[in-house]
PyMOL CGO cylinders between C-alpha atoms (Angstrom):
from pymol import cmd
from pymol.cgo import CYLINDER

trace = [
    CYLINDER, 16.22, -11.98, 19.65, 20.08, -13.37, 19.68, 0.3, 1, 1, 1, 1, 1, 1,
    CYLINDER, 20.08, -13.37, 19.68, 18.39, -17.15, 19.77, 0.3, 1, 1, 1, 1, 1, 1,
    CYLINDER, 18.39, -17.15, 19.77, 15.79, -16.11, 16.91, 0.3, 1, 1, 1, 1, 1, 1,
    CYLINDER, 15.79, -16.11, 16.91, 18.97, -15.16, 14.78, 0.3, 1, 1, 1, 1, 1, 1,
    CYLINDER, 18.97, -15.16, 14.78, 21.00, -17.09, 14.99, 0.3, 1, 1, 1, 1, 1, 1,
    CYLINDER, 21.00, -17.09, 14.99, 18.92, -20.16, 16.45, 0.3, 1, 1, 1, 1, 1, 1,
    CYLINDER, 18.92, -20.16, 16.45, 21.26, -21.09, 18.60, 0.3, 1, 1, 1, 1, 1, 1,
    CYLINDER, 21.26, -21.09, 18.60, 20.15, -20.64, 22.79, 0.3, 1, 1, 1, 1, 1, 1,
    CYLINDER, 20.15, -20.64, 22.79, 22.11, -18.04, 24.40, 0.3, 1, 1, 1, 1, 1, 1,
    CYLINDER, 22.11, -18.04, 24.40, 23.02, -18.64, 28.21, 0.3, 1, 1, 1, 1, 1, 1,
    CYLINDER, 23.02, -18.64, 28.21, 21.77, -17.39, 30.91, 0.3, 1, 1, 1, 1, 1, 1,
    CYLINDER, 21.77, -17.39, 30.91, 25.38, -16.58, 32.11, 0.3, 1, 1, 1, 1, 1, 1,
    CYLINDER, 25.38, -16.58, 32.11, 26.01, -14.99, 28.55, 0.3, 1, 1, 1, 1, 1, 1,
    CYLINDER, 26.01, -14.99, 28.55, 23.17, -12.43, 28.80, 0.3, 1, 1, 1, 1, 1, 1,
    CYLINDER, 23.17, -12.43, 28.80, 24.24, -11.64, 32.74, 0.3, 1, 1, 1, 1, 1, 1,
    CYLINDER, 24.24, -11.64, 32.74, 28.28, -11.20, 31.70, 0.3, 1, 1, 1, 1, 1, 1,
    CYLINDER, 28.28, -11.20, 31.70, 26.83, -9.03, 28.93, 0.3, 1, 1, 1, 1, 1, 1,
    CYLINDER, 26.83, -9.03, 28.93, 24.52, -6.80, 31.55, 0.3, 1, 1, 1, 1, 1, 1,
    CYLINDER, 24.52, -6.80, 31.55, 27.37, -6.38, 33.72, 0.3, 1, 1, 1, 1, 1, 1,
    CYLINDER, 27.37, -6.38, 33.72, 30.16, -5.14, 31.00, 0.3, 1, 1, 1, 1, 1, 1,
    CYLINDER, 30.16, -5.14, 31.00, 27.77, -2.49, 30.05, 0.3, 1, 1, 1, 1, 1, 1,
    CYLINDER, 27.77, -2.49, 30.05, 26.54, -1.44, 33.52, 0.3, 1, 1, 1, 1, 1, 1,
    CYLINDER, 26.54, -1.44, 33.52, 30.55, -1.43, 34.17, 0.3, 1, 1, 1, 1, 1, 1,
    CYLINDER, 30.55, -1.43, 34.17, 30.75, 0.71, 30.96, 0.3, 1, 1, 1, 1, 1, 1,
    CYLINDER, 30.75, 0.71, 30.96, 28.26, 3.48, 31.97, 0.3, 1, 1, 1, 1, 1, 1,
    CYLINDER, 28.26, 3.48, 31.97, 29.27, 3.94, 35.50, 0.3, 1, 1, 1, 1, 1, 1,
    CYLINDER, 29.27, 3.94, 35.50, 31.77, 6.49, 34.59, 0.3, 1, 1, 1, 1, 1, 1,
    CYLINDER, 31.77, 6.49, 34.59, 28.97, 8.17, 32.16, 0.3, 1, 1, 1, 1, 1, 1,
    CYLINDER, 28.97, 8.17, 32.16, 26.82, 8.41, 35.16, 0.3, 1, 1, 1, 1, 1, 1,
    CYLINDER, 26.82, 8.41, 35.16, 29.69, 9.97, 36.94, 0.3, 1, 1, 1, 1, 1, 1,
    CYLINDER, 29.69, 9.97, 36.94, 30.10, 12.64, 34.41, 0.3, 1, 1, 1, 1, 1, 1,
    CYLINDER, 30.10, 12.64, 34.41, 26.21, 13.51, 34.83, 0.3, 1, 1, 1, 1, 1, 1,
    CYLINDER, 26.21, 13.51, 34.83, 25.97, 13.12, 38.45, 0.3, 1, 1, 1, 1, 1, 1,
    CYLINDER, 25.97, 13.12, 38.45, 28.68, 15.95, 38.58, 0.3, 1, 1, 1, 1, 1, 1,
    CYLINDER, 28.68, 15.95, 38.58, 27.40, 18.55, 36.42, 0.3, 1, 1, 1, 1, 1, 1,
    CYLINDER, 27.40, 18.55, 36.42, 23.85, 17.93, 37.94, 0.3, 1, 1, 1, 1, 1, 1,
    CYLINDER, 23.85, 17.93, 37.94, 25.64, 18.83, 41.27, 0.3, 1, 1, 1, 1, 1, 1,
    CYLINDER, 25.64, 18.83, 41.27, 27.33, 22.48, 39.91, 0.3, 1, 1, 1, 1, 1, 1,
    CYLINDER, 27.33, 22.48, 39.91, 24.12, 23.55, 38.15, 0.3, 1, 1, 1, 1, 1, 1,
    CYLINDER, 24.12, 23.55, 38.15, 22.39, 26.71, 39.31, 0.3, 1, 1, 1, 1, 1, 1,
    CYLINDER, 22.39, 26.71, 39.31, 18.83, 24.72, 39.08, 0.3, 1, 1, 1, 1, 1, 1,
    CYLINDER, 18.83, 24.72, 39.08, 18.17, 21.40, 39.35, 0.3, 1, 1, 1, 1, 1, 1,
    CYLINDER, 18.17, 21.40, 39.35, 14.72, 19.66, 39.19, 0.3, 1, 1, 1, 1, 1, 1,
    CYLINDER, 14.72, 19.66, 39.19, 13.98, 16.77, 41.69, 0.3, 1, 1, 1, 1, 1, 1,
    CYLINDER, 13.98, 16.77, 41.69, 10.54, 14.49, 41.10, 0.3, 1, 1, 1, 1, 1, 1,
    CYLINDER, 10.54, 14.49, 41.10, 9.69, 11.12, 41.96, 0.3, 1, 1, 1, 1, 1, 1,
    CYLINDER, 9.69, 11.12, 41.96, 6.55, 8.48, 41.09, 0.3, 1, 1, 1, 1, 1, 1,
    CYLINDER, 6.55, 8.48, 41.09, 5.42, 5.15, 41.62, 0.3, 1, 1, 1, 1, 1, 1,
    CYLINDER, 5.42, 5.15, 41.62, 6.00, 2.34, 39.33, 0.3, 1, 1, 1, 1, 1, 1,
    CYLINDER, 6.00, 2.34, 39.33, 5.93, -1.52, 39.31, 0.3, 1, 1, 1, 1, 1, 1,
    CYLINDER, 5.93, -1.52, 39.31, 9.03, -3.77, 39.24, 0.3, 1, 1, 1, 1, 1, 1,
    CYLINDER, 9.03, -3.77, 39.24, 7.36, -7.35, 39.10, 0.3, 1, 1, 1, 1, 1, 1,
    CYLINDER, 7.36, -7.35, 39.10, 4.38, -6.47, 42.11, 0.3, 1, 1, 1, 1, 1, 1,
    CYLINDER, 4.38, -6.47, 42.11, 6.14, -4.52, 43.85, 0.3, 1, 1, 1, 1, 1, 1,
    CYLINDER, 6.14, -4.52, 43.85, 6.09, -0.66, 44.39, 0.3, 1, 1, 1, 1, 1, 1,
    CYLINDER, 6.09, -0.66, 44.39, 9.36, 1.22, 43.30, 0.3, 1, 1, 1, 1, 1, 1,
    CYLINDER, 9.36, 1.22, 43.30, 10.12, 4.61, 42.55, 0.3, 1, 1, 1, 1, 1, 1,
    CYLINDER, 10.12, 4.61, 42.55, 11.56, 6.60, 39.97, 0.3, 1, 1, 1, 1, 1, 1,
    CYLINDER, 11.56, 6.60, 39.97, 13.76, 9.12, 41.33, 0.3, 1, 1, 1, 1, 1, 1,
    CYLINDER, 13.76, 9.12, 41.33, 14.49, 11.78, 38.90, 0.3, 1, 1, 1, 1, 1, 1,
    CYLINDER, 14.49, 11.78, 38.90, 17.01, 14.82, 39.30, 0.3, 1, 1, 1, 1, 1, 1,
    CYLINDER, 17.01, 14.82, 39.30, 17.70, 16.69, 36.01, 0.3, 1, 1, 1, 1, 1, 1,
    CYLINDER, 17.70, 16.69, 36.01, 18.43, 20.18, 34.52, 0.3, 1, 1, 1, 1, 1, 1,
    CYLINDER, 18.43, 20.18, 34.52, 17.64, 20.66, 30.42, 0.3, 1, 1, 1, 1, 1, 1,
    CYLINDER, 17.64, 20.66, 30.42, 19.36, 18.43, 28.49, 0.3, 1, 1, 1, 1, 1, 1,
    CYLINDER, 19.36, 18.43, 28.49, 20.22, 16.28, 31.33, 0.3, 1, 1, 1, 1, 1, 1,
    CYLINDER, 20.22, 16.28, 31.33, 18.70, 13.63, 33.25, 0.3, 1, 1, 1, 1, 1, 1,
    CYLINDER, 18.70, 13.63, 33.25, 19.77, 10.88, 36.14, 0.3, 1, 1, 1, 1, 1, 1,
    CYLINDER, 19.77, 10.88, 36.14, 16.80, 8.97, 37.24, 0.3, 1, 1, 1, 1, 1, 1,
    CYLINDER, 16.80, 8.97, 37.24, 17.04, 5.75, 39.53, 0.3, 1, 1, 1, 1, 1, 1,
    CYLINDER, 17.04, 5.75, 39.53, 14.39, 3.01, 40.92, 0.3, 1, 1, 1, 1, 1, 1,
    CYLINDER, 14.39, 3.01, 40.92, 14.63, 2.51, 44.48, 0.3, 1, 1, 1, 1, 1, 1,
    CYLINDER, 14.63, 2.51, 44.48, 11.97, 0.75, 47.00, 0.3, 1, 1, 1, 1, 1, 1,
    CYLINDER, 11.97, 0.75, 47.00, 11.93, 3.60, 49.00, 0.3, 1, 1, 1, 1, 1, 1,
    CYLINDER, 11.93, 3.60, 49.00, 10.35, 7.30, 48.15, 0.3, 1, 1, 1, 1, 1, 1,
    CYLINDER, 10.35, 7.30, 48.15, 11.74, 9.14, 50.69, 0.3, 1, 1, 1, 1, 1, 1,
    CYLINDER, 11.74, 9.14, 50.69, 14.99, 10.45, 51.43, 0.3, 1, 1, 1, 1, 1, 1,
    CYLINDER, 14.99, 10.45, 51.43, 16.79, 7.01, 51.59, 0.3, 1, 1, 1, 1, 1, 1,
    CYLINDER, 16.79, 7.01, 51.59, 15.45, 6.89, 47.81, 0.3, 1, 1, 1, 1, 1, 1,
    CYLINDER, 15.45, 6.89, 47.81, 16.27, 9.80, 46.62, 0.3, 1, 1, 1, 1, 1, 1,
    CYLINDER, 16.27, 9.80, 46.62, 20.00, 9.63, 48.51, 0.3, 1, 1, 1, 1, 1, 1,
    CYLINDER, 20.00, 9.63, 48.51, 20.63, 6.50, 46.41, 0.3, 1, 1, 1, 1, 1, 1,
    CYLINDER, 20.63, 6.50, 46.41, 20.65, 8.56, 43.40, 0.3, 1, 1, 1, 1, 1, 1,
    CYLINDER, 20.65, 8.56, 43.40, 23.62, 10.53, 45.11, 0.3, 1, 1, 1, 1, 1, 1,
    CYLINDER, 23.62, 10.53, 45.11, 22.76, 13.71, 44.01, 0.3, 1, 1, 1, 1, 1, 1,
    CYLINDER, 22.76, 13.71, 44.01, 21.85, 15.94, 46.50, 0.3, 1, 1, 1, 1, 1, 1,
    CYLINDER, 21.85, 15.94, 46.50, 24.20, 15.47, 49.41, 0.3, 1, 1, 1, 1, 1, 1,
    CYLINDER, 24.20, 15.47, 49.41, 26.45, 17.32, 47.44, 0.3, 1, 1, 1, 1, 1, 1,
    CYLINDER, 26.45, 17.32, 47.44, 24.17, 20.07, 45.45, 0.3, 1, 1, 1, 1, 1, 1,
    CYLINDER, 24.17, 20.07, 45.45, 23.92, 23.49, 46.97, 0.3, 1, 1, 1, 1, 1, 1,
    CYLINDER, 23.92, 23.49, 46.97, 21.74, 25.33, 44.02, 0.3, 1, 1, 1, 1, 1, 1,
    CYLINDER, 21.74, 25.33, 44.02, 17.92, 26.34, 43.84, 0.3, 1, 1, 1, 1, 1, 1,
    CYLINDER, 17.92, 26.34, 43.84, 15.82, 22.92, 44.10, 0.3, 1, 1, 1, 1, 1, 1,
    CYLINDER, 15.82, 22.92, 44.10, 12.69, 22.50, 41.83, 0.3, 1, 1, 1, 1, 1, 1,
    CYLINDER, 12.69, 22.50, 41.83, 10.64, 20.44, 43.38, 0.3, 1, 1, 1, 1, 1, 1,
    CYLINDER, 10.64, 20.44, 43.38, 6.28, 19.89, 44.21, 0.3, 1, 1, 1, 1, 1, 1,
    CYLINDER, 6.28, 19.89, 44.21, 6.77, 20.17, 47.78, 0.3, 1, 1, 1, 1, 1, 1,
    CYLINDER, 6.77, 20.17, 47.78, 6.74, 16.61, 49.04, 0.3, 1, 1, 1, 1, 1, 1,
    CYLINDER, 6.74, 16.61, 49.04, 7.48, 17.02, 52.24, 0.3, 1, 1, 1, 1, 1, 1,
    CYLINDER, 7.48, 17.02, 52.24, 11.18, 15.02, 52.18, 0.3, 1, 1, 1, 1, 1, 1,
    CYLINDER, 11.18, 15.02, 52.18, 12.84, 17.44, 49.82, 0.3, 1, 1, 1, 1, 1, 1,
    CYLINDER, 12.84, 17.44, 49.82, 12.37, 20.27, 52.66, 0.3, 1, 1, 1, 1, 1, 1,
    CYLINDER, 12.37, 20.27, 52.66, 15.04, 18.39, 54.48, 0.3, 1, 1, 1, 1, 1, 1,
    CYLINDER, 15.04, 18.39, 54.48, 17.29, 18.26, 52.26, 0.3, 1, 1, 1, 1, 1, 1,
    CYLINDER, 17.29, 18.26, 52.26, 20.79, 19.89, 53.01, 0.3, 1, 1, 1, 1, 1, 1,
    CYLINDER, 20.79, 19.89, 53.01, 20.90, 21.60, 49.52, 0.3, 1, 1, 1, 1, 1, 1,
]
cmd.load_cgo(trace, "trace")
């Protein structure tokens, strides 16, 4: 879009530096979710499939209303969920559809 604009090409570099400085940005956004997921009452914990070029990923979700964290990971499981870093550290009621890796979680 930046190149249709102003056409000029925009470098590759450019476009990473920008993707990191705004990744760098949210972190402590994420932060501020991630920790008043972990001291609700309820939380809700989902996942399902999607594609990320052919391969299988999977959305991890763990929300309450009004707030959401969701992350892709390769793995479903436990190791999937984990990386969203939720709920090692949540000790409230989990919502979830009974696949059978939320039973061990330590919540």
């Amino acid at each position: 879009m930046l190149t249709a604009i102003t056409r000029q090409p925009i470098a590759e570099a450019s476009l990473l530096a920008w993707e990191q400085a705004a990744a760098a940005a949210a972190e402590s956004a994420l932060g501020a979710v991630r920790e008043a997921l972990q001291h609700a009452t309820v939380l809700h914990a989902d996942e399902t499939g999607g594609r990320i070029g052919t391969a299988l990923h999977w959305i991890h979700v763990h929300s309450k209303p009004w707030l959401t964290l969701l992350g892709w990971h390769a793995k479903r499981r436990e190791v999937g969920s984990a990386a969203l870093g939720m709920l090692d550290h949540f000790h409230g009621a989990l919502v979830h559809d009974r696949w059978e890796s939320y039973w061990r979680c330590p919540c």
